[in-house]
C-alpha positions as CSV (number, residue, x, y, z in Angstrom):
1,X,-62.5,23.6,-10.1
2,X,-62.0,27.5,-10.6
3,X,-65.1,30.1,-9.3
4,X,-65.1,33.1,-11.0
5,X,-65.5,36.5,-8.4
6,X,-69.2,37.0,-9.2
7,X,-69.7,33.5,-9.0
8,X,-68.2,33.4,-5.6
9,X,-70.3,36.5,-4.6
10,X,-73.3,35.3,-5.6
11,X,-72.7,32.1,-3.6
12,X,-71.9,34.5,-0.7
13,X,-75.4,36.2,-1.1
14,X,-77.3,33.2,-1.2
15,X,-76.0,31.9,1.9
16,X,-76.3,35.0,3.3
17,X,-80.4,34.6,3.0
18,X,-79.9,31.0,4.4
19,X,-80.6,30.2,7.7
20,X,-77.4,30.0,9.7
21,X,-78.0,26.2,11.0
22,X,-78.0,25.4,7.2
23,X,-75.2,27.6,5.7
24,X,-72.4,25.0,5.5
25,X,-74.8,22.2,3.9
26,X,-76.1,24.5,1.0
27,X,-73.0,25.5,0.8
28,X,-71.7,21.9,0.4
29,X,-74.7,20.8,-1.9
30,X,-74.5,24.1,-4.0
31,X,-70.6,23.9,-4.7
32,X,-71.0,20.1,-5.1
33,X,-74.0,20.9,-8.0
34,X,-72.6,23.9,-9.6
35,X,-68.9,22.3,-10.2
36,X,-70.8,18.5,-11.6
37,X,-72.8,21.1,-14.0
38,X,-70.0,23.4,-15.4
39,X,-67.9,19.3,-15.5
40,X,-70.7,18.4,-17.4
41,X,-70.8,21.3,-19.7
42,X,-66.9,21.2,-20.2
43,X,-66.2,24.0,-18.1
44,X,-62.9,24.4,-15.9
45,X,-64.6,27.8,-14.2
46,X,-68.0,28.1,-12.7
47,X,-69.8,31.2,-13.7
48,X,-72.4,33.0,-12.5
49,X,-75.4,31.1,-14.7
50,X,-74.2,27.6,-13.4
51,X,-74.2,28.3,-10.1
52,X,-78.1,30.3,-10.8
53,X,-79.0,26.4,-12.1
54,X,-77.4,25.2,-9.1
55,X,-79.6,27.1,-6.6
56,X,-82.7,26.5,-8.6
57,X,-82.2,23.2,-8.4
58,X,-81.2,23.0,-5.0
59,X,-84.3,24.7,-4.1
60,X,-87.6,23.0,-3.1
61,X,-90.0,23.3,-5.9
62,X,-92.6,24.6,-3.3
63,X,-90.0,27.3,-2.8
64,X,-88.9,28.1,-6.0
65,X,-91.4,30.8,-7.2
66,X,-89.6,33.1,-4.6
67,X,-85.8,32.9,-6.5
68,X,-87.0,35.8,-9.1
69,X,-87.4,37.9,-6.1
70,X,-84.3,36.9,-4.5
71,X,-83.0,37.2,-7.8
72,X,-83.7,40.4,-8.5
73,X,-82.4,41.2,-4.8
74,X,-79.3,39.8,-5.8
75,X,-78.7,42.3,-8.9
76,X,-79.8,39.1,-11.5
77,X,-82.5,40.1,-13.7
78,X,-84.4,37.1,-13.3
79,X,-86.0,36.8,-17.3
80,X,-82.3,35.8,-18.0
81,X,-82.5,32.7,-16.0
82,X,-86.3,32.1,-16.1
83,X,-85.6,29.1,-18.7
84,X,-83.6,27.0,-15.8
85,X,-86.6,27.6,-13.7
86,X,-88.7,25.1,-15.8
């Protein structure tokens, strides 16, 4: 499965605010999410929204009210991605 660049770099940043001891297994999970999601959607390329609904729902739903923040960090306005925060 093909990543786009921003894809990729958003991957980058979002291990980048994960703790080191975790890195490669979000990494793992995320990649393994994002890629059955754009599959699903008849994608060949993962793009930057897929791999948003990845992380959201690779994120504890406890946590999950912090990702507009980290979002926004990121450069993502996060009202464009609020609807895969359900």
């Amino acid at each position: 499965m093909n990543w786009n660049d921003a894809a990729e770099d958003l991957l980058n940043q979002i291990l980048g605010q994960t703790p080191y001891p975790l890195r490669e297994q979000t990494e793992s999970q995320l990649r393994g999410v994002a890629e059955a999601l754009a599959e699903d959607e008849g994608k060949n390329r993962v793009g930057v929204e897929t791999v948003v609904a990845a992380w959201v729902r690779n994120t504890p739903v406890a946590l999950r009210p912090d990702l507009p923040r980290l979002m926004d960090k990121f450069g993502l306005d996060p009202d464009e991605y609020r609807h895969l925060m359900g």
